[in-house]
NUBA-713615 format. One record per atom (N, C-alpha, C): x, y negated, z negated; residue in one letter. Coordinates in steps of 0.05 Angstrom, whole numbers. Layout:
REM NUBA-713615
X	Y	Z	A;
...
***
This chain:
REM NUBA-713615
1271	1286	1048	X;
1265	1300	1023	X;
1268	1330	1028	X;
1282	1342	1004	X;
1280	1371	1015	X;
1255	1387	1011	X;
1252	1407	1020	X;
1235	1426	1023	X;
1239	1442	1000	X;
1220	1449	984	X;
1217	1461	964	X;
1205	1494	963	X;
1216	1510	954	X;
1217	1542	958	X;
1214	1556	928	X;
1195	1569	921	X;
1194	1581	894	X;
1204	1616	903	X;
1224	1622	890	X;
1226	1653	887	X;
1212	1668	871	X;
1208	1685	869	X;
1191	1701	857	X;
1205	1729	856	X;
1211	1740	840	X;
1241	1767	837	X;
1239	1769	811	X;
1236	1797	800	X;
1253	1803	769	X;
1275	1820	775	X;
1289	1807	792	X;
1325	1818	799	X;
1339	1795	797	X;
1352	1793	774	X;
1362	1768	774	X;
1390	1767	789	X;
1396	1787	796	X;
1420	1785	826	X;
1410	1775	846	X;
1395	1785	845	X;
1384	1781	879	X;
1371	1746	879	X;
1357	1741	852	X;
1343	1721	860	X;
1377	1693	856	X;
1387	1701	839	X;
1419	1684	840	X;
1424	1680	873	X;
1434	1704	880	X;
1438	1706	911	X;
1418	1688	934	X;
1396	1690	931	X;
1383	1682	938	X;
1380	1654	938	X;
1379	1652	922	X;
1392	1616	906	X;
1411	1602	916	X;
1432	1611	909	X;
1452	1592	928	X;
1461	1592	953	X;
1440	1612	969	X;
1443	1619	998	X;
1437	1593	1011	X;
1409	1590	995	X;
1392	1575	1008	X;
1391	1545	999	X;
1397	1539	983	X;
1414	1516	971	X;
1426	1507	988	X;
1448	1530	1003	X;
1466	1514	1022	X;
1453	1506	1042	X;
1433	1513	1051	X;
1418	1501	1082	X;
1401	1482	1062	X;
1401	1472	1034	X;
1388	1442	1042	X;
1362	1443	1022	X;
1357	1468	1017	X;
1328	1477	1004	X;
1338	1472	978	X;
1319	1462	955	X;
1313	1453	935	X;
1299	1488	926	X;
1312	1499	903	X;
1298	1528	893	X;
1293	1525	864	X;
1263	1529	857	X;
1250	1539	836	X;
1258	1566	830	X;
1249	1581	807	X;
1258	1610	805	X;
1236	1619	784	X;
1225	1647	779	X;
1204	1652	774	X;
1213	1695	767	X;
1208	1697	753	X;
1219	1728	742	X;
1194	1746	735	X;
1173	1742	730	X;
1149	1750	733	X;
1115	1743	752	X;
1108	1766	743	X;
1076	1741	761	X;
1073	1720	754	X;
1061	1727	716	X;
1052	1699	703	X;
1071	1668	708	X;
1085	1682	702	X;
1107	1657	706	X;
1116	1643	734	X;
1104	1653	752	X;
1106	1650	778	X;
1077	1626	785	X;
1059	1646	771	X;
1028	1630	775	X;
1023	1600	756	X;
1044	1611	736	X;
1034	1588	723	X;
1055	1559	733	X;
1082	1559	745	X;
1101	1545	760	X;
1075	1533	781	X;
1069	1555	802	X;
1047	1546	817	X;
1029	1517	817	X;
1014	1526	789	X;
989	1511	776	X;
1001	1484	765	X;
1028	1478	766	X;
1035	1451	751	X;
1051	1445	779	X;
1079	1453	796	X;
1086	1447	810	X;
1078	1449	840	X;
1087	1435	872	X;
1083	1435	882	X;
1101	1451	900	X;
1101	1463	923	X;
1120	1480	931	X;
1117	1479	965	X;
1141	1489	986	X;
1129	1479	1018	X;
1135	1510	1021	X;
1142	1526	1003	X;
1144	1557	1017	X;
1147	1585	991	X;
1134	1598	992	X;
1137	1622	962	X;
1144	1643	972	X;
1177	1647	952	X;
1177	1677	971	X;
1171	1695	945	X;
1153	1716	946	X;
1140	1732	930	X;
1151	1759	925	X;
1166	1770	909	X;
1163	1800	911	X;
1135	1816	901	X;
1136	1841	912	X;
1107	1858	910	X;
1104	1862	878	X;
1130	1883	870	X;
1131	1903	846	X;
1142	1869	826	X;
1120	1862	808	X;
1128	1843	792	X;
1124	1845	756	X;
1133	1844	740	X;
1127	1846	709	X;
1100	1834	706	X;
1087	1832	684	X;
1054	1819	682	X;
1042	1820	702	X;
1039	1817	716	X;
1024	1816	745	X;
1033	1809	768	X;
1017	1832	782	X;
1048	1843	812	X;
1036	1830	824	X;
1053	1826	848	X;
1054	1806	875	X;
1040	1796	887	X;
1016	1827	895	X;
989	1823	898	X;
969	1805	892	X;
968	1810	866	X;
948	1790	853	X;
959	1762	849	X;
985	1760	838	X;
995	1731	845	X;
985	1721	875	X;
992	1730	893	X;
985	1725	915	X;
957	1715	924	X;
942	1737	915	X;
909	1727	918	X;
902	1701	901	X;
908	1709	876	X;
906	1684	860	X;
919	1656	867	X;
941	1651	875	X;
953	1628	890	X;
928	1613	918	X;
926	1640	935	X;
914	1643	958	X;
880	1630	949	X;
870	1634	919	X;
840	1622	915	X;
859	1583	916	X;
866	1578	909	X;
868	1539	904	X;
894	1534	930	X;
905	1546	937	X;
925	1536	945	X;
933	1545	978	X;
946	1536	995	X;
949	1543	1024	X;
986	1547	1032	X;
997	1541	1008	X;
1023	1543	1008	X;
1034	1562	1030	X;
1055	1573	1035	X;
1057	1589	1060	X;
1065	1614	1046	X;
1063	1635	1045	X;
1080	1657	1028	X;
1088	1688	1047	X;
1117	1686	1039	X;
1125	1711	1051	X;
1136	1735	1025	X;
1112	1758	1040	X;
1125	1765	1008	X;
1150	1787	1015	X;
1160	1801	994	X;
1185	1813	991	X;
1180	1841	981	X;
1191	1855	999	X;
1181	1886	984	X;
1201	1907	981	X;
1213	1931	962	X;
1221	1945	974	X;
1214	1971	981	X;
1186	1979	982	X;
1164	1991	996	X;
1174	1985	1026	X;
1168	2011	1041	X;
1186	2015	1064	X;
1152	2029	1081	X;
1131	2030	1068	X;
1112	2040	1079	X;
1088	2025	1093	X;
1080	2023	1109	X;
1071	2004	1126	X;
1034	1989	1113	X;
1031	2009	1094	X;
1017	2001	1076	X;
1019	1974	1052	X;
1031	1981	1047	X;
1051	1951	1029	X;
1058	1927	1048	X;
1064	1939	1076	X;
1068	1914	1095	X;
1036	1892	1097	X;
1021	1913	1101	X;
993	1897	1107	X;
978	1891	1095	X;
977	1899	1070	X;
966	1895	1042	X;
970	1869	1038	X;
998	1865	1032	X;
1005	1841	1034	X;
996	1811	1052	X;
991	1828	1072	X;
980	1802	1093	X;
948	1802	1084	X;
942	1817	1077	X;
906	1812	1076	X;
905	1803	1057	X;
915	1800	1033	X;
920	1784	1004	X;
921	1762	1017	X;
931	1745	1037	X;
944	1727	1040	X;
970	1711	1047	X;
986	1733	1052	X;
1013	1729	1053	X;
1016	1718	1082	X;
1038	1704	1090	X;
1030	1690	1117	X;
1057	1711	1130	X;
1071	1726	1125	X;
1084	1744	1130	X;
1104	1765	1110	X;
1126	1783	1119	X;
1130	1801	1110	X;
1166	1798	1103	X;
1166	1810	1084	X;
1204	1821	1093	X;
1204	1842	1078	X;
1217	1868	1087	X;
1229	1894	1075	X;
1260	1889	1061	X;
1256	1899	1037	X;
1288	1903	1016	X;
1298	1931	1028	X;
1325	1930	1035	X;
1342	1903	1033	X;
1343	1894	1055	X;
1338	1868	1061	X;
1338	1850	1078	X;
1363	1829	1097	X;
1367	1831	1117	X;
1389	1809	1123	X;
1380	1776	1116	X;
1396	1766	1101	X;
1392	1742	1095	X;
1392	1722	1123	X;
1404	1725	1143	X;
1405	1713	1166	X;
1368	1709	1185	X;
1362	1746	1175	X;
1336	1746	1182	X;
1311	1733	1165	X;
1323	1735	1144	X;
1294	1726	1113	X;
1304	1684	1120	X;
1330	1672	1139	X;
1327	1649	1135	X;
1312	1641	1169	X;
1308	1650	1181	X;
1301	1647	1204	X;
1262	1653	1203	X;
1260	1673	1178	X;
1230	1668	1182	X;
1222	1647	1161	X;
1243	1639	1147	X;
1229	1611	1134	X;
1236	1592	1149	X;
1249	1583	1169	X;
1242	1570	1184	X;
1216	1563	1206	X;
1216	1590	1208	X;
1192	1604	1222	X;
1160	1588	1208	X;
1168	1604	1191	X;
1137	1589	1173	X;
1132	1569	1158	X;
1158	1564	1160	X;
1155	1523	1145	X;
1145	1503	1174	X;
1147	1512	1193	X;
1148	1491	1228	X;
1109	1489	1215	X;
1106	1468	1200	X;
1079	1455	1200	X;
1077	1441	1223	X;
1085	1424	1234	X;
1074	1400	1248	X;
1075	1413	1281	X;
1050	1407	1290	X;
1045	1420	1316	X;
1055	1409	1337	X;
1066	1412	1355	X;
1090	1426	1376	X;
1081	1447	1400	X;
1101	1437	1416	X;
1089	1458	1439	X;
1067	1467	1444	X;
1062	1485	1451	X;
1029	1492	1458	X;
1009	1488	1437	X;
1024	1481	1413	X;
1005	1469	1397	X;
998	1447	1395	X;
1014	1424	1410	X;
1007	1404	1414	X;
986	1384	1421	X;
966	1379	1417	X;
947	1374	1423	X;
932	1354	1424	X;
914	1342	1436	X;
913	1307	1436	X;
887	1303	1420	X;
863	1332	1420	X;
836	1326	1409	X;
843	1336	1381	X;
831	1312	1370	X;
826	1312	1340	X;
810	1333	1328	X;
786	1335	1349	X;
760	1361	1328	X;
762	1365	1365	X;
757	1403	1348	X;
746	1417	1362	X;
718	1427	1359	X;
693	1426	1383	X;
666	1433	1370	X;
662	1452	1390	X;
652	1478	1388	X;
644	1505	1405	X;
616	1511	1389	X;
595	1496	1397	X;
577	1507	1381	X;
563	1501	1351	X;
576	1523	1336	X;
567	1524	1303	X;
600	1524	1296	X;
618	1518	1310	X;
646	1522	1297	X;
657	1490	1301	X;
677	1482	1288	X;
685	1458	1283	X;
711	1463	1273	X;
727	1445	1290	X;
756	1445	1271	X;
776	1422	1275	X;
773	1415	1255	X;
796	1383	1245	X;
820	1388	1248	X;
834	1378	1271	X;
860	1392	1279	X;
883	1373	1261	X;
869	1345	1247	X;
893	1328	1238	X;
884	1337	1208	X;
863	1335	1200	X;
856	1347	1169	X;
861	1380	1161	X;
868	1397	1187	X;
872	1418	1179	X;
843	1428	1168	X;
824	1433	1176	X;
797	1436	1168	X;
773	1448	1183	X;
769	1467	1174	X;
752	1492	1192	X;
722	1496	1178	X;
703	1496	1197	X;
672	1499	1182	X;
661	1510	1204	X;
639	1537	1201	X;
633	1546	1217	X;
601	1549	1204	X;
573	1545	1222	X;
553	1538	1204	X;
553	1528	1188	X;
570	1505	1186	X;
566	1488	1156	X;
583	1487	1128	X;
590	1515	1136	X;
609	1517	1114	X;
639	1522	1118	X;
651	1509	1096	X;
672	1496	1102	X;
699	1532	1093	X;
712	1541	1106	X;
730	1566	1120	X;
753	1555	1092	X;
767	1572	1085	X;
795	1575	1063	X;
817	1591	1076	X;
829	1573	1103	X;
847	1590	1120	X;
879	1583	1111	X;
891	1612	1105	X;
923	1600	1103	X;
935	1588	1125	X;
956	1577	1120	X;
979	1568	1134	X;
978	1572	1168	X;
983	1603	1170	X;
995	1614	1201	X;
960	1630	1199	X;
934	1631	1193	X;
913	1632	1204	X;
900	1607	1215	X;
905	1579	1208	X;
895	1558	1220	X;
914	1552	1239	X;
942	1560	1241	X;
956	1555	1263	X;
954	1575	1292	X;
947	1605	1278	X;
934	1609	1298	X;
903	1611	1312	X;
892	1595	1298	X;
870	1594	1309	X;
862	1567	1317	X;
881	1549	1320	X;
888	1525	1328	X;
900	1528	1351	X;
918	1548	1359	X;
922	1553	1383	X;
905	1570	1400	X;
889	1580	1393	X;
870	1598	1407	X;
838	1579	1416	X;
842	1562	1396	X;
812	1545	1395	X;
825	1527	1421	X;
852	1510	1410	X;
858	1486	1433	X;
862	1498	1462	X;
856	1529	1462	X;
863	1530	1500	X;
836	1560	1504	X;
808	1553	1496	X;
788	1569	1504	X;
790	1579	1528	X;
787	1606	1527	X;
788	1624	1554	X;
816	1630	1566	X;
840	1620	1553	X;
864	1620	1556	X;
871	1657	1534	X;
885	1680	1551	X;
899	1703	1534	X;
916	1697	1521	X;
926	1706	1508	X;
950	1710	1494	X;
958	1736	1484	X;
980	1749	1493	X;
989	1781	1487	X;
994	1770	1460	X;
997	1797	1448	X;
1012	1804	1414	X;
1038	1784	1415	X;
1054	1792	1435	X;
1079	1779	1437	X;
1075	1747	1438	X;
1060	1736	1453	X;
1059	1705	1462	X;
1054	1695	1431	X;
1035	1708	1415	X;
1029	1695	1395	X;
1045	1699	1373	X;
1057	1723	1373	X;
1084	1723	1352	X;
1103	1701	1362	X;
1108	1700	1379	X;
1129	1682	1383	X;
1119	1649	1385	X;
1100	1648	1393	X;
1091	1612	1384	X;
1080	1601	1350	X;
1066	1624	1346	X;
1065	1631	1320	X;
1076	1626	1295	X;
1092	1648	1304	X;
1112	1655	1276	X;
1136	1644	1292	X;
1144	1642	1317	X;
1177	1637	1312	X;
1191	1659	1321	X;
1189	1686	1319	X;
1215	1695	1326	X;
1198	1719	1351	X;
1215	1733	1356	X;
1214	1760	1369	X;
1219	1781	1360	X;
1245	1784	1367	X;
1252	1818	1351	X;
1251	1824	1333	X;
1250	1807	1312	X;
1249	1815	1284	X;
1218	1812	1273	X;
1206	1808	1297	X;
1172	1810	1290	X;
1153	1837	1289	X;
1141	1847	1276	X;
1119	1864	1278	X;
1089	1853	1289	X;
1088	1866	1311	X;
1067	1858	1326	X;
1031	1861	1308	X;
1036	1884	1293	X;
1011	1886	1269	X;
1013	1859	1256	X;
1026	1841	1244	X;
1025	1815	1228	X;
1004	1806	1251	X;
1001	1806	1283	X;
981	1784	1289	X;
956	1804	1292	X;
951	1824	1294	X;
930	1843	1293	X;
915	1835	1262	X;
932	1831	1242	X;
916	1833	1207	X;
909	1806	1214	X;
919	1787	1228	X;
914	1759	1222	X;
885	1752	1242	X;
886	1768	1264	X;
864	1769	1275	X;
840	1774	1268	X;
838	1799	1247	X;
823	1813	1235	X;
812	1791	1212	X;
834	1783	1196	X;
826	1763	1171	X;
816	1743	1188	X;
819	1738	1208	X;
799	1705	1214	X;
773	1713	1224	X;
774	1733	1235	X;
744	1746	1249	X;
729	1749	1220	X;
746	1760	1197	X;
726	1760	1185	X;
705	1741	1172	X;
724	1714	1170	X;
718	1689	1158	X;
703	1674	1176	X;
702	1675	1209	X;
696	1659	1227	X;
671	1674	1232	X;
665	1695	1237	X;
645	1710	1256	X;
625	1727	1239	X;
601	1723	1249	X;
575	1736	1234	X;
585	1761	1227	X;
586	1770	1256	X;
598	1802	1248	X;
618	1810	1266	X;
639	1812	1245	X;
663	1818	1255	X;
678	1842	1275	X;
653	1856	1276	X;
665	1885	1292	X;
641	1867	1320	X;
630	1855	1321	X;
620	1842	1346	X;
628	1814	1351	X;
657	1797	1355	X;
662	1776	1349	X;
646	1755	1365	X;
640	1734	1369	X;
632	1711	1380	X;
654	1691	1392	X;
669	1690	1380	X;
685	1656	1382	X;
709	1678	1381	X;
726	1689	1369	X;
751	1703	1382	X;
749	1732	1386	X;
758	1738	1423	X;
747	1760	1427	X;
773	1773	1445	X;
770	1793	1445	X;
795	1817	1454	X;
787	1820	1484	X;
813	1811	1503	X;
813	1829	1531	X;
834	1857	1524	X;
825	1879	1521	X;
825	1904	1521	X;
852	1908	1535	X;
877	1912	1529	X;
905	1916	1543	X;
914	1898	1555	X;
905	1866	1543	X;
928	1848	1544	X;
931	1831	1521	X;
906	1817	1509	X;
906	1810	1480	X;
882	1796	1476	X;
891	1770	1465	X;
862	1758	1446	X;
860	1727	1459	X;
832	1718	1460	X;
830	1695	1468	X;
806	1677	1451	X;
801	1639	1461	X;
783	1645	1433	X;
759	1630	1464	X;
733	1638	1454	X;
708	1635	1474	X;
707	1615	1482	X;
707	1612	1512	X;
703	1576	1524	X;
676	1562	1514	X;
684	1539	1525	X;
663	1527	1507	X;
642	1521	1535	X;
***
């Protein structure tokens, strides 16, 4: 069955282009010219990847984004042509599971949907224990399901994947780089800040207090690990 991809663009060149790019590798494309109309596709259809632009008619990207991000875990990369590193990260703390700058190589925007559609765990994600328990933290590695004190965590896509990799190997580092690349999938075309915001967004959801973490914690000039058990 193919994989299903909603655009989100009021460029109707671009989102055409876009369209039958991706058509040809196999993807099934919805199309969407505003927020509303984006959110409300959302709320009736089902989708395996959203690519979002920022600057949108009725309501911009952002808030589509957050709003998707309250019911839904879909994967979303959004689309900008904001060139300022502000708009980059904005984006990710809304929810966005990554980034692309306009104008973009299509070679590179099909390699990170590859990137962020790889659901099923693999390689170092591979893993044989079902639940993970450290304590007051818990996590359902086949339900996709995180509760920390009891209550039950609202993690996107590539924050339960990486914190599925950090939970399944306690006391194990990982540089910026190791985790971009098991992660997300690529290298050079990665920004090492995407795993710094994603770090930050799970500390905040996981840990009492986030500027003192508990369960994922920083070795100081090499990277991040998550607390043995």
């Amino acid at each position: 069955m193919s994989q299903r991809i909603l655009i989100v663009d009021d460029e109707p060149i671009l989102v055409k282009g876009l369209k039958y790019s991706l058509e040809q590798d196999g993807y099934e494309i919805s199309t969407a010219f505003d927020g509303q109309e984006a959110l409300d596709k959302v709320g009736k259809e089902k989708y395996d990847l959203i690519l979002l632009d920022l600057m949108l008619p009725k309501v911009d990207g952002l808030e589509v984004c957050q709003r998707i991000r309250e019911n839904h875990m879909t994967p979303i990369i959004m689309l900008t042509a904001k060139g300022e590193d502000i708009s980059k990260i904005l984006g990710l703390e809304y929810g966005a599971d990554d980034y692309m700058t306009k104008p973009f190589n299509i070679l590179e925007l099909k390699a990170r949907i590859k990137a962020v559609l790889r659901r099923a765990p693999h390689g170092e994600l591979a893993i044989l224990e079902r639940v993970i328990k450290i304590d007051d933290f818990t996590m359902n590695t086949l339900g996709r399901k995180v509760s920390v004190r009891g209550a039950d965590l609202n993690l996107t896509a590539k924050e339960f994947d990486l914190l599925l990799l950090l939970a399944a190997n306690p006391g194990k580092v990982y540089s910026r780089e190791e985790l971009l690349e098991i992660i997300w999938g690529y290298e050079y075309f990665g920004d090492l800040r995407t795993v710094d915001v994603h770090i930050r967004r799970l500390r905040e959801k996981i840990e009492l207090n986030s500027s003192h973490p508990e369960y994922i914690l920083t070795k100081w000039g090499v990277g991040y690990y998550f607390r043995g058990k």
